[in-house]
C-alpha positions, 0 to 999 in steps of 0.5 A, spaced: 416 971 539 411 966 535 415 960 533 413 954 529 415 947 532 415 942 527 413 936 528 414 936 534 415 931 539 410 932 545 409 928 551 401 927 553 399 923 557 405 918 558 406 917 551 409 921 546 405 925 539 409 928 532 406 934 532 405 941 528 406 946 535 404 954 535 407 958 540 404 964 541 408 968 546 405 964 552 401 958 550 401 952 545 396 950 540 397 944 535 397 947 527 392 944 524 391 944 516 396 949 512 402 952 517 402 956 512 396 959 515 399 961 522 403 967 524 410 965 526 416 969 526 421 963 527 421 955 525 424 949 529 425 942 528 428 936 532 424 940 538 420 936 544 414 939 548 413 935 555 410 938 562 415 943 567 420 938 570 419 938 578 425 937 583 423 935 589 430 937 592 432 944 591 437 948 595 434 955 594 439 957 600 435 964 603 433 966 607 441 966 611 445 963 605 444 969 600 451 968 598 450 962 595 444 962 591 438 966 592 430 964 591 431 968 584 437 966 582 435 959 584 428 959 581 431 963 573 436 957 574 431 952 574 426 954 569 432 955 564 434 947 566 426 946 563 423 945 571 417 949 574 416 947 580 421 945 585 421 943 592 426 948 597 430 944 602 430 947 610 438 947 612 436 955 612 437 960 617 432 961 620 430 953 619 423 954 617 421 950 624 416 954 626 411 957 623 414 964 625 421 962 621 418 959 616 413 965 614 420 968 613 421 964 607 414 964 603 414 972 604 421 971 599 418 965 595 412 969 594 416 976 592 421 973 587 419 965 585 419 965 578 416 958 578 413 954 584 417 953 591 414 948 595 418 949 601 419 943 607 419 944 614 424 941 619 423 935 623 426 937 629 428 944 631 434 947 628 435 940 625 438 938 632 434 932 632 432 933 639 426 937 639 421 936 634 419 942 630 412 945 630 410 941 624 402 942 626 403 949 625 406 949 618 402 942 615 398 946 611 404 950 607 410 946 607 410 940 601 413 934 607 418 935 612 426 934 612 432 935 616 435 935 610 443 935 611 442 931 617 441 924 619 436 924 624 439 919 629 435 917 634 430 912 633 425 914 638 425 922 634 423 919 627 418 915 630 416 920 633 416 924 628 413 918 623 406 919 628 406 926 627 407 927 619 402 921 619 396 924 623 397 931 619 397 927 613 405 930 611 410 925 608 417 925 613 423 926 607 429 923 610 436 924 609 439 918 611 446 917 615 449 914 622 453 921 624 457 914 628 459 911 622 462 918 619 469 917 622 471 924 619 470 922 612 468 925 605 468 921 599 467 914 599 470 909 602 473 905 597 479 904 592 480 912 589 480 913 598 485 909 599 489 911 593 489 917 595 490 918 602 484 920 603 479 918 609 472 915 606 465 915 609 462 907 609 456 905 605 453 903 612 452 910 614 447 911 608 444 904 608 444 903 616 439 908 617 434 906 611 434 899 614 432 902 621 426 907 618 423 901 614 422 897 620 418 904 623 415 905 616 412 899 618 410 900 624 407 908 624 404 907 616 407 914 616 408 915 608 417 916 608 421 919 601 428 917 602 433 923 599 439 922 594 440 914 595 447 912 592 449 905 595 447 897 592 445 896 598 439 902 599 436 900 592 436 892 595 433 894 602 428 900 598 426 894 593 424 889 598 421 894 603 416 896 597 415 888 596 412 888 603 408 894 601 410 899 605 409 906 603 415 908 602 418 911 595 426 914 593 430 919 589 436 919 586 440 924 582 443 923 575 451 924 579 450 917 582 447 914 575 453 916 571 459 917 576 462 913 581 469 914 585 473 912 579 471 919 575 473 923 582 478 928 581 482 933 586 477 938 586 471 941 590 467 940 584 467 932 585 465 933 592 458 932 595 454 927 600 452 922 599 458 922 595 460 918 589 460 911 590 463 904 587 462 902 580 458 896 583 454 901 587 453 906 580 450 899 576 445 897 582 442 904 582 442 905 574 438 898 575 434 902 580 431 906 576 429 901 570 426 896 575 422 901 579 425 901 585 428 908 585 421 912 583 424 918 580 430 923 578 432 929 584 438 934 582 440 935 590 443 942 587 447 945 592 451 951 591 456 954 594 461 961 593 467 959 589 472 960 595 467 954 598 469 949 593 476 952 591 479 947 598 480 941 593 476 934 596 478 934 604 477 941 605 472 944 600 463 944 602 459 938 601 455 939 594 454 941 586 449 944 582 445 941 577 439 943 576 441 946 569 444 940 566 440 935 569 435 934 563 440 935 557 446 930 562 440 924 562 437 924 556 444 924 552 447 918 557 440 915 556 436 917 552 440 918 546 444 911 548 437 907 548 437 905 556 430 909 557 425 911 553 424 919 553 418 919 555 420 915 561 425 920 563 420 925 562 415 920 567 421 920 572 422 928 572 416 930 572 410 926 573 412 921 579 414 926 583 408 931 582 404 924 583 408 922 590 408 930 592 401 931 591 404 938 587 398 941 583 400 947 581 400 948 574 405 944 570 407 949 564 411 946 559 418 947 556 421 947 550 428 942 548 431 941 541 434 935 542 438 935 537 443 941 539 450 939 542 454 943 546 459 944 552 457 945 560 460 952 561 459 954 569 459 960 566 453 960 562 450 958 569 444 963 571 445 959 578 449 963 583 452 956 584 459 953 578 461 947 581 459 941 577 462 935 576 461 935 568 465 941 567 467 941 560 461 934 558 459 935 551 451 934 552 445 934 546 438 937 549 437 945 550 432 948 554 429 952 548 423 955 553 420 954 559 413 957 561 409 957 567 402 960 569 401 963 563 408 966 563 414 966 559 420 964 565 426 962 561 426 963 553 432 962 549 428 963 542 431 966 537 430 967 530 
């Protein structure tokens, strides 16, 4: 289809233009004189063009997982959420701990990514945390290196490991969490948990181990990305590491922005690690992400069969998607409400975390017209993955198109 976008919000540079936009099929140009004048079969308004999104953690689940969600469906899933360029995390089978395993990987990405899959090497092999992984070996094809889904528990592994990532020049992707401080639990340790009857997991288990890695940050100069904050404390200890000018940057994700325990329900759909904590801690990371100290918005999409999310909260796998819903969720909770900018949004999901990745490959665009209001359906889904906690959520912002490299990867168009 060729499509007029008029008056178009475009984001340039950091800043947003109205523009009269021509889509062509595949490329954009701005309509200059008569419109008149231009071949389109199709005219939107209330329309924003910005980069592809980015997503820095992605559970893809392939090669091992398949069941879940695949390289395909994941990759369609996140072009139709507005990205072209995510980054897969390595708790696969095989992990991706060598190069030989991880070759595994890229013959898929290659074969069925739709967008760009930027793929992490394990730290430790098998994310055992007792050996390291070959990382030398898959330096040059692997965006950082995780043990994601696992703390890594020793202090002398992650600063063995900060002194390899350093000297291949890789960032070290840490999930944090004291597997001591865990205690059997699986929400938060907080009023709903003890309400409920239900065994919770202590903000300490998250923040403990931040707190010991910036102090090896500090030592080794290894540059550290810290995964899917959720506490008041973690925003407090990352402020104050980046104060003493540590290389250290943060995610979090839009669960923790606009839910806390309050909002939990008996449902696998509610259940994710970290896990949705306290009111307090939902308002430190809001604020988080206004100063600064948390530089940008991952979805940690995580899917699983329906029967794995079907065991209620105690019994149900940790994890929820949201690569589909991240932009829409966002810009209507906060864009729409006057608490950032649009095109801040669009700097914290897609520009700071090419930025901090160093990610060039080709940034596309997509296509949302804000101003379409709808329900989240799982249904609708194209990810194989249906638990989310804003089931039923109405939301504005619709994914009207997404491009990359030249080609059409989700279209939504219509006459």
């Amino acid at each position: 289809m060729k499509a007029l976008f008029r008056g178009a919000l475009v984001y340039e540079n950091g800043t947003m233009k109205k523009l009269d936009m021509h889509f062509d099929g595949t490329s954009l140009s701005v309509c200059e004189g008569d419109v008149s004048t231009f071949d389109f079969s199709a005219i939107f308004d209330n329309i924003a063009i910005f980069p592809g999104l980015c997503d820095v953690h992605v559970h893809l689940r392939e090669p091992g997982f398949s069941y879940k969600e695949t390289i395909a469906s994941g990759t369609l899933a996140s072009a139709r959420g507005g990205y072209t360029a995510v980054c897969s995390m390595p708790n696969l089978n095989p992990t991706p701990d060598s190069r030989e395993n991880l070759d595994i990987q890229l013959d898929i990405i290659r074969r069925d990514g739709a967008i760009a899959v930027l793929p992490y090497g394990t730290i430790t092999v098998g994310e055992g945390g007792e050996r390291l992984a070959d990382m030398e070996s898959m330096a040059k094809d692997v965006v950082g290196f995780s043990d994601d889904g696992r703390g890594v528990q020793s202090e002398d592994m992650m600063r063995s490991a900060m002194l390899k990532a350093k000297s291949l020049s890789k960032m070290i992707v840490a999930h944090c969490e004291d597997n001591s401080l865990l205690r059997g639990g699986y929400i938060h340790d907080g009023e709903y948990a003890r309400a409920n009857g239900h065994r919770g997991i202590c903000s300490e288990s998250e923040w403990g181990p931040i707190a010991r890695d910036m102090e090896l940050v500090s030592e080794t100069g290894c540059p550290y990305h810290i995964c899917h904050i959720s506490t008041a404390e973690s925003v407090d200890i990352i402020r104050e590491a980046k104060a003493r000018g540590l290389n250290v940057t943060c995610e979090t994700g839009p669960h923790y922005i606009l839910l806390d325990d309050s909002c939990l329900q008996e449902d696998g759909r509610f259940k994710m690690n970290p896990p949705l904590r306290s009111p307090r801690d939902r308002e430190a990371i809001l604020q988080g992400v206004l100063d600064g100290t948390i530089d940008m918005i991952a979805t940690d999409h995580a899917p699983h069969s329906a029967e794995e999310k079907s065991r209620g909260l105690e019994k149900s796998a940790m994890g929820v998607v949201g690569i589909e819903t991240a932009f829409p969720l966002l810009y209507t909770h906060l864009v729409k409400t006057g608490i950032i900018s649009l095109d801040r949004l669009i700097y914290l999901m897609s520009d700071r975390p090419r930025e901090r990745f160093n990610i060039t490959t080709d940034p596309g665009f997509t296509v949302f017209k804000l101003d379409e209001k709808y329900t989240i359906n799982p249904d609708d889904f194209l990810s194989m993955g249906k638990a989310t906690p804003f089931e039923g959520d109405e939301v504005y912002g619709k994914c009207l198109l997404t491009v990359y490299n030249g080609r059409v990867v989700y279209s939504d168009l219509k006459d």
